[in-house]
N, CA, C and O atoms as CSV, one atom per row, in Angstrom:
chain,resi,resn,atom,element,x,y,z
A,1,UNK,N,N,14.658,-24.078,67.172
A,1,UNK,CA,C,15.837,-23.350,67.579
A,1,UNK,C,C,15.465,-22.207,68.518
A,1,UNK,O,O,14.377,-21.649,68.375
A,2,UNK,N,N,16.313,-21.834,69.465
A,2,UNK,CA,C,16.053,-20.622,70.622
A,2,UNK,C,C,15.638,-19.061,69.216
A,2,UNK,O,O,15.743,-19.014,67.990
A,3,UNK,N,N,15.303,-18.330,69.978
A,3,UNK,CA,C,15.165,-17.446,69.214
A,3,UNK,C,C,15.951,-16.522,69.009
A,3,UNK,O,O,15.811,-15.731,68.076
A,4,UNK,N,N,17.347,-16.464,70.253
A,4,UNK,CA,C,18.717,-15.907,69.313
A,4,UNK,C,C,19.361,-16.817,68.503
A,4,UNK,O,O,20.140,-16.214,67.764
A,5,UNK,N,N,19.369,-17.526,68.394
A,5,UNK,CA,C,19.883,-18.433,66.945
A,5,UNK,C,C,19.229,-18.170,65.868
A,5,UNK,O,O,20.006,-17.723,65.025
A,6,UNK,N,N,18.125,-18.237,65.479
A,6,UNK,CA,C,17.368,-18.036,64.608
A,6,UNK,C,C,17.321,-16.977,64.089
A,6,UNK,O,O,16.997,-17.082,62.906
A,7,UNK,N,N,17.527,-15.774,64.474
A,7,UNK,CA,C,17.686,-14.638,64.298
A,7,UNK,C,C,19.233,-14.593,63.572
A,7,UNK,O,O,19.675,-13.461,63.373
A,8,UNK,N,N,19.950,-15.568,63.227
A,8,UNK,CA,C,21.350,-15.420,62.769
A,8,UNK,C,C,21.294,-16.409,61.282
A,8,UNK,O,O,22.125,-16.498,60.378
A,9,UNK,N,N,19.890,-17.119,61.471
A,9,UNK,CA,C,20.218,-18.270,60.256
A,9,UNK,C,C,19.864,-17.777,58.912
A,9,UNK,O,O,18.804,-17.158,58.815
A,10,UNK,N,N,20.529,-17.943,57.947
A,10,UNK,CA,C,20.354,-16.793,56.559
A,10,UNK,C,C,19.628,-17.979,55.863
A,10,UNK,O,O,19.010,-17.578,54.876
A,11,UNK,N,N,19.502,-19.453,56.097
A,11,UNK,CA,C,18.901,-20.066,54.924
A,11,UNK,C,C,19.237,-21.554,55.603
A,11,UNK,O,O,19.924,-21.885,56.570
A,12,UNK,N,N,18.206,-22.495,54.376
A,12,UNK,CA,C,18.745,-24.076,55.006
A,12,UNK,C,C,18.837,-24.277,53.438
A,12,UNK,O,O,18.352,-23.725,52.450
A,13,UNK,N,N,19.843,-25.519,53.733
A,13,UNK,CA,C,19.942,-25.573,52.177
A,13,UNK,C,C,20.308,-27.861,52.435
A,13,UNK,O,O,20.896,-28.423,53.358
A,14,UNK,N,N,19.720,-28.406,51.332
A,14,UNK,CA,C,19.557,-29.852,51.807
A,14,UNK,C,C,20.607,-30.336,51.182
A,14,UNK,O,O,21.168,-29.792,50.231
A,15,UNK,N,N,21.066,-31.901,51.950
A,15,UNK,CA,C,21.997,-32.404,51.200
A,15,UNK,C,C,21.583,-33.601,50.767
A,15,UNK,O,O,20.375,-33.804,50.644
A,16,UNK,N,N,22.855,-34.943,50.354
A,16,UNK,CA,C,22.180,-36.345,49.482
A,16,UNK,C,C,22.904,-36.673,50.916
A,16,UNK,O,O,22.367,-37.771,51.068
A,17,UNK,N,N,23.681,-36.539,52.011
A,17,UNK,CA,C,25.057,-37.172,52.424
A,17,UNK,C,C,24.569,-36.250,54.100
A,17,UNK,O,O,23.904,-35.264,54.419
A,18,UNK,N,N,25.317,-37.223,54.720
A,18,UNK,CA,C,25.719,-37.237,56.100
A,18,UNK,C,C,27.214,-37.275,56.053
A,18,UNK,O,O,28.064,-37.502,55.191
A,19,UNK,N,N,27.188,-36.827,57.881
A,19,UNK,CA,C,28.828,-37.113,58.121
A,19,UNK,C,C,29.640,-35.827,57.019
A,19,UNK,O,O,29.144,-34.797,56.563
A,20,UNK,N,N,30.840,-36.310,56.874
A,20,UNK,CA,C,31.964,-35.431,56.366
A,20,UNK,C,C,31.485,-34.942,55.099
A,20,UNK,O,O,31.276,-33.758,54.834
A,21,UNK,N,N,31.257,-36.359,54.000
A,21,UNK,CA,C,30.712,-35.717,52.840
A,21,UNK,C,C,29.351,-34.432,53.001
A,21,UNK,O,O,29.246,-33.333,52.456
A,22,UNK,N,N,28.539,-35.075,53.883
A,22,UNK,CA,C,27.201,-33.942,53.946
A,22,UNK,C,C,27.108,-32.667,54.420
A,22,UNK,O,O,26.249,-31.790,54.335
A,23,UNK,N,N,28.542,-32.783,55.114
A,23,UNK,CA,C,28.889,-31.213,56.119
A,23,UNK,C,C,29.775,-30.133,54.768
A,23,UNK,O,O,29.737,-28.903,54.768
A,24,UNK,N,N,30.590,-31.086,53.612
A,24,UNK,CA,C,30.873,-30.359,52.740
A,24,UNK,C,C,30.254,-30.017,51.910
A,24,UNK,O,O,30.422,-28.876,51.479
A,25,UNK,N,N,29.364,-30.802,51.397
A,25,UNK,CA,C,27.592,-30.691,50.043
A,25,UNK,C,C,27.187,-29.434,50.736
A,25,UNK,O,O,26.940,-28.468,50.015
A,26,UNK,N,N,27.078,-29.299,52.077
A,26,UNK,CA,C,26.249,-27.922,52.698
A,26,UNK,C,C,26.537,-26.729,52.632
A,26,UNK,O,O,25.745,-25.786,52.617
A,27,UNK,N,N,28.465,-26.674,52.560
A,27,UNK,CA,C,29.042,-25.550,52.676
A,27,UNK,C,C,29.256,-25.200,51.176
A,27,UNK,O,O,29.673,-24.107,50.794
A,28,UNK,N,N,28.922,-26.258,50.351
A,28,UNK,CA,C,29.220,-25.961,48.465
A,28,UNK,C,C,27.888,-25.161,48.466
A,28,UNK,O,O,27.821,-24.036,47.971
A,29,UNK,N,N,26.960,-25.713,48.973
A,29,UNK,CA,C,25.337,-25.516,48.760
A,29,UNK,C,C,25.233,-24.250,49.615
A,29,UNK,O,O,24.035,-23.995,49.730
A,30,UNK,N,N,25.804,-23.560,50.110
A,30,UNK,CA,C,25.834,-22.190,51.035
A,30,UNK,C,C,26.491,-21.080,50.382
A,30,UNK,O,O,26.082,-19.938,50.591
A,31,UNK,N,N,27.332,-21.268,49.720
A,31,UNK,CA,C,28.049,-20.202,49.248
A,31,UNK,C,C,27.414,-19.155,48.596
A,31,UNK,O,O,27.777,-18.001,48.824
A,32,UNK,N,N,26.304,-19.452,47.632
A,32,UNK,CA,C,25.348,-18.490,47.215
A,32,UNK,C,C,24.976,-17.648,48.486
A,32,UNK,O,O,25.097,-16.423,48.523
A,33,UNK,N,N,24.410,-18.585,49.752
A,33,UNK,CA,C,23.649,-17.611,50.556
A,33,UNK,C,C,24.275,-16.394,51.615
A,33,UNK,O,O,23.914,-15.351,52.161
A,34,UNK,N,N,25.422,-17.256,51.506
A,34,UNK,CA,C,26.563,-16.307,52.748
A,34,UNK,C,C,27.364,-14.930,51.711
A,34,UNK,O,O,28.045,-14.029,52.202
A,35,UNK,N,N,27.043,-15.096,50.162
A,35,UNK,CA,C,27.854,-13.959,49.892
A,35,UNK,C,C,26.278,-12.903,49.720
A,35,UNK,O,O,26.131,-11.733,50.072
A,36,UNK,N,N,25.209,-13.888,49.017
A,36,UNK,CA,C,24.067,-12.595,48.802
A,36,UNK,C,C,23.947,-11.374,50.910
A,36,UNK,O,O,23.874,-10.171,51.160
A,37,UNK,N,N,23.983,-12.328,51.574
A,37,UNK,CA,C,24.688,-12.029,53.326
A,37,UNK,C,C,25.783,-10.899,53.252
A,37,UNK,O,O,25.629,-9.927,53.992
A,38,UNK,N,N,26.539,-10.933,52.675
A,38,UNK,CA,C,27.591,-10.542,52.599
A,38,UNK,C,C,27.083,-9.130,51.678
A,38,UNK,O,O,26.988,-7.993,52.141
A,39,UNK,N,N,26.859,-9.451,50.589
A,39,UNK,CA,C,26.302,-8.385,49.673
A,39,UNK,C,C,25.141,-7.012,50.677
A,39,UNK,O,O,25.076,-5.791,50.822
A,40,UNK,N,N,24.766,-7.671,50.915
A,40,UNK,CA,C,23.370,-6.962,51.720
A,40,UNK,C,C,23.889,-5.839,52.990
A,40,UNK,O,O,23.748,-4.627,53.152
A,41,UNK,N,N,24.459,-6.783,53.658
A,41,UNK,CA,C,25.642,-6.057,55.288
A,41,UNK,C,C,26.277,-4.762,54.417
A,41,UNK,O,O,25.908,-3.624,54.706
A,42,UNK,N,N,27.548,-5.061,53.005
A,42,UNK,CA,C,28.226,-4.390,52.564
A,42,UNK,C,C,27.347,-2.970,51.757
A,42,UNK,O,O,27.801,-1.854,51.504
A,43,UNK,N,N,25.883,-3.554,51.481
A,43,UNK,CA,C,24.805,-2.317,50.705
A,43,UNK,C,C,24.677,-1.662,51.938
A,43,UNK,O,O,25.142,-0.527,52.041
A,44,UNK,N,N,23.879,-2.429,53.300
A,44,UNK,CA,C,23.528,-1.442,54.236
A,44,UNK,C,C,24.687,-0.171,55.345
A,44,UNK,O,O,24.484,0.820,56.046
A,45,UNK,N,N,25.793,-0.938,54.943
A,45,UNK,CA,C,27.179,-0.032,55.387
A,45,UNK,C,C,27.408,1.320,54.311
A,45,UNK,O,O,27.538,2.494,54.659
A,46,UNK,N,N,27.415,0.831,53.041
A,46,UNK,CA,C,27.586,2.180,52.080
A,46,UNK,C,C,26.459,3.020,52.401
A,46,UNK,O,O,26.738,4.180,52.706
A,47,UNK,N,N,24.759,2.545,52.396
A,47,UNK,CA,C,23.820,3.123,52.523
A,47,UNK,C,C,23.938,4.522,53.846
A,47,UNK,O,O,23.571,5.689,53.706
A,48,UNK,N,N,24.575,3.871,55.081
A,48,UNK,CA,C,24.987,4.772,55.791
A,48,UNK,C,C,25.979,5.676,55.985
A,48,UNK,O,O,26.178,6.474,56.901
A,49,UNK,N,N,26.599,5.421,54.943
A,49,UNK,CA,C,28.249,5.699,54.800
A,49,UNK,C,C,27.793,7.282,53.905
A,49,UNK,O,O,27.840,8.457,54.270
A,50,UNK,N,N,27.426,6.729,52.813
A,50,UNK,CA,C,26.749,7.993,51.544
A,50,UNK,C,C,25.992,9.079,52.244
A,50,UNK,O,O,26.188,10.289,52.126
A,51,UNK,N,N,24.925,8.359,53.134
A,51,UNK,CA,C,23.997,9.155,53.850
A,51,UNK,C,C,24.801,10.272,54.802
A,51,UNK,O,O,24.730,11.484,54.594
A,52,UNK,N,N,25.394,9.806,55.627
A,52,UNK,CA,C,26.970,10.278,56.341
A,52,UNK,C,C,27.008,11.546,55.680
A,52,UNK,O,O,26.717,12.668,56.094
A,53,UNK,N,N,27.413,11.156,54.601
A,53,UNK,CA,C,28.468,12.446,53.427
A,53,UNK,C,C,27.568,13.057,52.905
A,53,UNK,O,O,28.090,14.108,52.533
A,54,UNK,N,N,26.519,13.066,52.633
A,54,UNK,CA,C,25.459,13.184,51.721
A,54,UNK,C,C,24.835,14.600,52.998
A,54,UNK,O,O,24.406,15.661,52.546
A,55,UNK,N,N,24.889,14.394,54.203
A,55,UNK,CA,C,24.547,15.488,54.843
A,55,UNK,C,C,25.486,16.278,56.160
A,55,UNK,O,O,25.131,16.721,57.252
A,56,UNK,N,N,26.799,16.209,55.488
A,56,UNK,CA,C,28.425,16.402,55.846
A,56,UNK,C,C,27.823,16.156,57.412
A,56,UNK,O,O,27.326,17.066,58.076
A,57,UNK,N,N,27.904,15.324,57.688
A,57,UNK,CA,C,27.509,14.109,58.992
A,57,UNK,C,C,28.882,13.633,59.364
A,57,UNK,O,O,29.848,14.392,59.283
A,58,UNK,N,N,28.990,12.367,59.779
A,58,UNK,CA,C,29.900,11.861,60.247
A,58,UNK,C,C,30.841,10.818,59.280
A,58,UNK,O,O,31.350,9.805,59.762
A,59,UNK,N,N,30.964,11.116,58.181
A,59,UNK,CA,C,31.649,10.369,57.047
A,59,UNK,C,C,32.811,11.565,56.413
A,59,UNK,O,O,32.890,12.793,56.406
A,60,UNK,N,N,33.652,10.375,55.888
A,60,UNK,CA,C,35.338,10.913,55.977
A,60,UNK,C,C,35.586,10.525,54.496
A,60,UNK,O,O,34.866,9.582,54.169
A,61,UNK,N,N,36.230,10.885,53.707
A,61,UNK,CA,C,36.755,10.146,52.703
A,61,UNK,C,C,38.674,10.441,52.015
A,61,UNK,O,O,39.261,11.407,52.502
A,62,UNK,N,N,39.222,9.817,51.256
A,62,UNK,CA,C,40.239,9.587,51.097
A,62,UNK,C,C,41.565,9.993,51.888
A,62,UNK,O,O,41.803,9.108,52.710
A,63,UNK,N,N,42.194,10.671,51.917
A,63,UNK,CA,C,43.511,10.653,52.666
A,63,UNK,C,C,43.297,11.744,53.780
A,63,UNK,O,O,44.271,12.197,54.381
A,64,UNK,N,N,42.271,12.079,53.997
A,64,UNK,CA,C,41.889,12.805,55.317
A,64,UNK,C,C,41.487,11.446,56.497
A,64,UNK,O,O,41.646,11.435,57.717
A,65,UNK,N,N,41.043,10.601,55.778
A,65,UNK,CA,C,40.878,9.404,56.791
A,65,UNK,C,C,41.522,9.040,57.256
A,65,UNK,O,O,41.311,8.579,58.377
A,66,UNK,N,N,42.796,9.022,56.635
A,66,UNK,CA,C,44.230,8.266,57.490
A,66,UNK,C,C,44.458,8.861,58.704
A,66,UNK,O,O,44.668,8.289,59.774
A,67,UNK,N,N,44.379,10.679,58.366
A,67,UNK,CA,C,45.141,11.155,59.741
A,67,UNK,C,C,43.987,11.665,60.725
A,67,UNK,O,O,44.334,12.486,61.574
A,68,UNK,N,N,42.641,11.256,60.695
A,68,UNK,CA,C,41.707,10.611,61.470
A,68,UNK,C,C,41.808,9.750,62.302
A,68,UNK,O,O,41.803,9.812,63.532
A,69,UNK,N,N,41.956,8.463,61.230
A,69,UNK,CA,C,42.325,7.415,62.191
A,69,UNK,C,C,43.243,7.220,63.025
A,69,UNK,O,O,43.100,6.538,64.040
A,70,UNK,N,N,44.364,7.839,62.665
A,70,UNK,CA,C,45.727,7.808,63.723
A,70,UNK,C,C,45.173,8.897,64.904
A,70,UNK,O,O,45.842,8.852,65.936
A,71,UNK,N,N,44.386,9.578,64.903
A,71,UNK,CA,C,43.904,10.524,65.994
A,71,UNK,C,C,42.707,9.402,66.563
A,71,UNK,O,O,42.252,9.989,67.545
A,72,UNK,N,N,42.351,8.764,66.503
A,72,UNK,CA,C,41.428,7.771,67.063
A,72,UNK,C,C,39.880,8.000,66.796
A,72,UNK,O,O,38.951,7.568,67.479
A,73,UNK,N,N,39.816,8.737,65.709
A,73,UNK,CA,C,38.222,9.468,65.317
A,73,UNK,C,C,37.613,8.716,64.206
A,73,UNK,O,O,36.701,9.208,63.541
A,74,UNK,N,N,38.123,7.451,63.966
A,74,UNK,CA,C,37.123,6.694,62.688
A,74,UNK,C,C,37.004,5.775,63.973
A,74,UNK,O,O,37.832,5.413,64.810
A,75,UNK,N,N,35.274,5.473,63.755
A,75,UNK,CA,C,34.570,4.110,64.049
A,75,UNK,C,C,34.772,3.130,63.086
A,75,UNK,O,O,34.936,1.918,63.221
A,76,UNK,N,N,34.747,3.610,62.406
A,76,UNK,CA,C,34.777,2.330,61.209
A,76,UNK,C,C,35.134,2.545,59.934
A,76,UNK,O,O,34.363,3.278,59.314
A,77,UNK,N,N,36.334,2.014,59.181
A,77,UNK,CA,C,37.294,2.095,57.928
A,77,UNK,C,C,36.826,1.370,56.871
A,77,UNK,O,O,37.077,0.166,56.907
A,78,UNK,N,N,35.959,1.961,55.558
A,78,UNK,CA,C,36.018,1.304,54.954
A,78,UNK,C,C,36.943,1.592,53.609
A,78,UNK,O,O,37.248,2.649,53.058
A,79,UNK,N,N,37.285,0.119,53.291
A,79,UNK,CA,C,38.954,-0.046,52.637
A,79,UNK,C,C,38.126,-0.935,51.054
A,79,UNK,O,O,37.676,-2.079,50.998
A,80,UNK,N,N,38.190,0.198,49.882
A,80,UNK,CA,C,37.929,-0.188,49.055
A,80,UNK,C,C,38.577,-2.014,48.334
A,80,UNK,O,O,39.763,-2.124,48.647
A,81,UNK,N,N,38.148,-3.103,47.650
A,81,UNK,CA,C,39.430,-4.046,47.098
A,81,UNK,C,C,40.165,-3.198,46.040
A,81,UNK,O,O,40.931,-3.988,45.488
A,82,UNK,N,N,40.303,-2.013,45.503
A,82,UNK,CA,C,41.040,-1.306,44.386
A,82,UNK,C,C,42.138,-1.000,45.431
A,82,UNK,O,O,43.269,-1.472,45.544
A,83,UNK,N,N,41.419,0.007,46.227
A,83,UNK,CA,C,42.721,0.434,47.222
A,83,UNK,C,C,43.274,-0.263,47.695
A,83,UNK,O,O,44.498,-0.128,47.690
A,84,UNK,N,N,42.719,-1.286,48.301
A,84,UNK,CA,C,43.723,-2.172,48.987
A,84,UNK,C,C,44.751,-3.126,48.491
A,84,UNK,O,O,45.405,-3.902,49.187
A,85,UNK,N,N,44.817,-2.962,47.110
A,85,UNK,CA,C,45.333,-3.830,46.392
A,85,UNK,C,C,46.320,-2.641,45.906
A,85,UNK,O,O,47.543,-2.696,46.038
A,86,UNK,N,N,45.735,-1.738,45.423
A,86,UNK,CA,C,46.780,-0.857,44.924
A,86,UNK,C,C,47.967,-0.190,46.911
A,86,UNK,O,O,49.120,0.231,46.821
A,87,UNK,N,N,47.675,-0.238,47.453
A,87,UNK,CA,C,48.425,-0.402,48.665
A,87,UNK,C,C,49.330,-1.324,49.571
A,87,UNK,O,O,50.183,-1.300,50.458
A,88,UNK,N,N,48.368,-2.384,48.537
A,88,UNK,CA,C,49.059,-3.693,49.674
A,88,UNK,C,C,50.191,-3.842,50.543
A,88,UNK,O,O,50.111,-4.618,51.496
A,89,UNK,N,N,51.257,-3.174,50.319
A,89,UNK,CA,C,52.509,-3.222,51.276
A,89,UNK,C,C,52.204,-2.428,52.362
A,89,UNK,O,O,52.885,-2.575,53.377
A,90,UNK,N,N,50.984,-1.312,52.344
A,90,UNK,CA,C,51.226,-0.594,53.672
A,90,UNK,C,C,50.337,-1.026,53.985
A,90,UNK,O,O,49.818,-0.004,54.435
A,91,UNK,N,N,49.144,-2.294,54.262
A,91,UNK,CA,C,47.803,-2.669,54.390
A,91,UNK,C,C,47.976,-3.157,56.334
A,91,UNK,O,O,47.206,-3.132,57.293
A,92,UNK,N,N,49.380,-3.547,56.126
A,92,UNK,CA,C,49.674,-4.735,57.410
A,92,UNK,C,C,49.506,-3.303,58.582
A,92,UNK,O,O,48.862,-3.292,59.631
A,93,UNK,N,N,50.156,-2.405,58.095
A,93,UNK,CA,C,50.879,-1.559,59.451
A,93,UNK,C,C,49.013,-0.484,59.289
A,93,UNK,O,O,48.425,0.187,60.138
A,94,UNK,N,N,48.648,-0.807,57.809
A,94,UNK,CA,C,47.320,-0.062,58.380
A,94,UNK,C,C,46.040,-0.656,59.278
A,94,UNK,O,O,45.268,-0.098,60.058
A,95,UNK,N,N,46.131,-1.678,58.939
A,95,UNK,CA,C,44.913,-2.639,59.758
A,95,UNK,C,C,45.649,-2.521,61.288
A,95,UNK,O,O,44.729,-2.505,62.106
A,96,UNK,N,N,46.721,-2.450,61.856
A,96,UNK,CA,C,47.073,-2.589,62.901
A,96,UNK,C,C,46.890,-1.187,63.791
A,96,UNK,O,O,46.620,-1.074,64.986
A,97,UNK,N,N,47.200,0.130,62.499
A,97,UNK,CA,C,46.418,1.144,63.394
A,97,UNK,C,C,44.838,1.169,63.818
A,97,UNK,O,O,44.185,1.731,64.697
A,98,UNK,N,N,44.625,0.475,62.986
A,98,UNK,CA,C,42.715,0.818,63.061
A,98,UNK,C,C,42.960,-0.200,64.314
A,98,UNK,O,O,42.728,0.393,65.367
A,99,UNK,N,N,43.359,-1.562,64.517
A,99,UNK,CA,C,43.241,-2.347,65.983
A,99,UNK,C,C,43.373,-1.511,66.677
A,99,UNK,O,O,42.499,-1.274,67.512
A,100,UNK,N,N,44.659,-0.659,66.576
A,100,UNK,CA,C,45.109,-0.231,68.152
A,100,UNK,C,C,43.946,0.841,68.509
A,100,UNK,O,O,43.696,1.263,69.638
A,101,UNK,N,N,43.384,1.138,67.478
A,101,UNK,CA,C,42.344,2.661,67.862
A,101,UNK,C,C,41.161,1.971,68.206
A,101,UNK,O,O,40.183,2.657,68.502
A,102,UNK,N,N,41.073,0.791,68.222
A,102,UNK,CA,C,39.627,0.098,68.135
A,102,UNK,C,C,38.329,0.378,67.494
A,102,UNK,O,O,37.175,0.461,67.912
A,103,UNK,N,N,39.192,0.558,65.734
A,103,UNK,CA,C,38.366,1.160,64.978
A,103,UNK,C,C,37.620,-0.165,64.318
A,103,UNK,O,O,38.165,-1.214,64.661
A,104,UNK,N,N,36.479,-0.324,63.437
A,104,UNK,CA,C,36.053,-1.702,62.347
A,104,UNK,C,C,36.615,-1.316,61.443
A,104,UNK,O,O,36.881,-0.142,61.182
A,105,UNK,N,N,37.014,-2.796,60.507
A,105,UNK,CA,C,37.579,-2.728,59.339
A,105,UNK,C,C,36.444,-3.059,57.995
A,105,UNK,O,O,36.176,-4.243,57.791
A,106,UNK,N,N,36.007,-2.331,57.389
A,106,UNK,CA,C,35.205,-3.659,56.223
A,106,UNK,C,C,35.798,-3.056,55.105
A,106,UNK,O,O,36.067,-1.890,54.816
A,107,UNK,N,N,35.993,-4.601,54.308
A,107,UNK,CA,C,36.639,-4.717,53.052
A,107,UNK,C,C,35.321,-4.534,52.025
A,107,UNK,O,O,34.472,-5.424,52.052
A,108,UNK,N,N,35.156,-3.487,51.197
A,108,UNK,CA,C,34.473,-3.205,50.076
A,108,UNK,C,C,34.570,-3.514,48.966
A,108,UNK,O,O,35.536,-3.167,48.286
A,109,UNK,N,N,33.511,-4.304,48.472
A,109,UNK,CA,C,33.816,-4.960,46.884
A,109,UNK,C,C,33.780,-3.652,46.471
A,109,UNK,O,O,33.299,-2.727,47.126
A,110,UNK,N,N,34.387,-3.553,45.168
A,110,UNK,CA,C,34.643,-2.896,43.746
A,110,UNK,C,C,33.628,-2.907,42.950
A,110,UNK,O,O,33.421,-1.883,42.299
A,111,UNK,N,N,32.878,-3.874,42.816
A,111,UNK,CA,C,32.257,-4.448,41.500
A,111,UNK,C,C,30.684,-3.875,41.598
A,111,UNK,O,O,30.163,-3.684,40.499
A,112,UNK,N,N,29.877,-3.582,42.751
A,112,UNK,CA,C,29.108,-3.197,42.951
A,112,UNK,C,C,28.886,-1.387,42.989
A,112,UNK,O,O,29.600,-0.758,43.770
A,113,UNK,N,N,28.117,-0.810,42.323
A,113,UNK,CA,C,27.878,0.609,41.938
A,113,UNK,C,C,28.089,1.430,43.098
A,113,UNK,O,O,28.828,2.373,42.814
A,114,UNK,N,N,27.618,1.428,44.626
A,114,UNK,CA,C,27.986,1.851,45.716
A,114,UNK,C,C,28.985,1.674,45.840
A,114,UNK,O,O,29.428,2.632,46.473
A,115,UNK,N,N,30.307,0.487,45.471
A,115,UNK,CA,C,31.729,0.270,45.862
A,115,UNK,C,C,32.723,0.971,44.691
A,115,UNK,O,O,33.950,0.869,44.690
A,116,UNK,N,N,32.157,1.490,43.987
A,116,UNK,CA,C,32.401,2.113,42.969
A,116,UNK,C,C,32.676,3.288,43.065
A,116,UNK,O,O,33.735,3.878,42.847
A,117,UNK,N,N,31.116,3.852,43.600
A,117,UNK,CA,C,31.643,5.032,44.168
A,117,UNK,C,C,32.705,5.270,45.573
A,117,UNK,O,O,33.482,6.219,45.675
A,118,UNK,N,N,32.589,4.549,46.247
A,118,UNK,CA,C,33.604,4.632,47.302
A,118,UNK,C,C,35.082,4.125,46.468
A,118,UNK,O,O,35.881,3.896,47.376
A,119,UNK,N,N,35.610,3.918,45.424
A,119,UNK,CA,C,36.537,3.676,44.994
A,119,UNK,C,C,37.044,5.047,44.294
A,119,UNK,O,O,38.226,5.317,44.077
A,120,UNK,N,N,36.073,5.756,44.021
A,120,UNK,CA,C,35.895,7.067,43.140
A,120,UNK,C,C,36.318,8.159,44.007
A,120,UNK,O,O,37.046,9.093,43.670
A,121,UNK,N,N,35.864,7.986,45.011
A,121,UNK,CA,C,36.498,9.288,46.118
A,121,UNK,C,C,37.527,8.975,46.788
A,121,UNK,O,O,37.709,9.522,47.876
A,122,UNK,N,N,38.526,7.930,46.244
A,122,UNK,CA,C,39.703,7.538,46.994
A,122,UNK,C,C,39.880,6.229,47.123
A,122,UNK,O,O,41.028,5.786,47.106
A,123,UNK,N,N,38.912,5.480,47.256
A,123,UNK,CA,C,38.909,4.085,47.789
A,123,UNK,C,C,39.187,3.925,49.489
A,123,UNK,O,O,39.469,2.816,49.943
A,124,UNK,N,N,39.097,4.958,50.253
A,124,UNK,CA,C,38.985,4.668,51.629
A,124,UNK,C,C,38.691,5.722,52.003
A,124,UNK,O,O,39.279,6.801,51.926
A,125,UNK,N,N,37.185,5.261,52.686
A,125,UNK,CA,C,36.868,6.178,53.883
A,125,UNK,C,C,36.342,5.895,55.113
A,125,UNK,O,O,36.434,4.730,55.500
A,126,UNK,N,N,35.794,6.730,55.830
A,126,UNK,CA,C,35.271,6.400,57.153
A,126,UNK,C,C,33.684,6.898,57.687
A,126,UNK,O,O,32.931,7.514,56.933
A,127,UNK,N,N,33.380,6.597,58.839
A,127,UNK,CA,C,31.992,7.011,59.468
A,127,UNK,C,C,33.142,7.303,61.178
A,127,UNK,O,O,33.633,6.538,62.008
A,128,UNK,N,N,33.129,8.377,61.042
A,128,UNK,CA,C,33.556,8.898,62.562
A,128,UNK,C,C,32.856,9.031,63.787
A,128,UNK,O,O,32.020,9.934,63.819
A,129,UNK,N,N,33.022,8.263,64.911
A,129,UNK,CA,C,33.257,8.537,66.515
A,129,UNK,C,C,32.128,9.510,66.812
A,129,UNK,O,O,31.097,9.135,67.371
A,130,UNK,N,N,32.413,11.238,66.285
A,130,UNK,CA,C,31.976,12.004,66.035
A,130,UNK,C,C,32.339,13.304,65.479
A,130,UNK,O,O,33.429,13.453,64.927
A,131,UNK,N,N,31.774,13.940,65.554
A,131,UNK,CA,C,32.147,14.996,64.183
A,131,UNK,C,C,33.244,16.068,64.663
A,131,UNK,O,O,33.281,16.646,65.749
A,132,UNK,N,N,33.931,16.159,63.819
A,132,UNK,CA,C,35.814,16.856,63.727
A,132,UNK,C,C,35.713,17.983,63.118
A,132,UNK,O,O,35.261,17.900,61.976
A,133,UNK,N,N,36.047,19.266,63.585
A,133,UNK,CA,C,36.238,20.349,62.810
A,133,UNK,C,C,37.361,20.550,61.984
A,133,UNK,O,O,38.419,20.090,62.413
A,134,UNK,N,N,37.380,21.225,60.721
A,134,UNK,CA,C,38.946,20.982,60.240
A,134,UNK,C,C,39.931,22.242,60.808
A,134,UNK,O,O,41.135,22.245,60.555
């Protein structure tokens, strides 16, 4: 494989089957590897996120984030699954501000001790653009 591809592949995983059946055996046989993927991205985002706050840096947390983001000063929103569930009706018109600001969205598990704590200080915060005086 070229060596930007390779640089993207998280794992090979074998099948019994070709064709349709063997393309689905692969994606049953993947699911472990794309969420531990998933797990890892979501550790190294809190890792910077904490660090952020941890040295009043460029991290935001609970309802000061909102009127951040509507000023266009979050890079990137992260949206606890507690909060977002306990919100759900205003989720549509919120993901659409973060588009229009061309902010990132990542959805934060709960279940993990870092998502925990980001559930603890509100369940939504941010890593800002750059740093905002109050």
């Amino acid at each position: 494989l070229n060596y930007e591809v390779k640089k993207h592949v998280l794992g090979m995983v074998n099948t019994s089957y070709t064709g349709e059946y063997g393309l689905k055996e692969a994606v049953q046989r993947s699911e472990e590897l794309i969420s531990q993927a998933s797990a890892i991205k979501e550790n190294k985002l809190l890792e910077r996120y904490f660090t952020e706050l941890a040295k009043d840096g460029l991290a935001i947390h609970g309802p000061p984030t909102l009127k951040l983001l509507r000023q266009g000063v979050v890079d990137m929103l992260l949206i606890s699954e507690t909060y977002f569930k306990e919100h759900e009706k205003e989720m549509d018109s919120l993901l659409k501000e973060a588009e229009a600001m061309g902010t990132k969205v990542e959805m934060i598990s709960s279940d993990s001790e870092k998502g925990s704590q980001l559930t603890a200080l509100g369940g939504i915060g941010g890593i800002l653009r750059y740093k905002v005086t109050a």
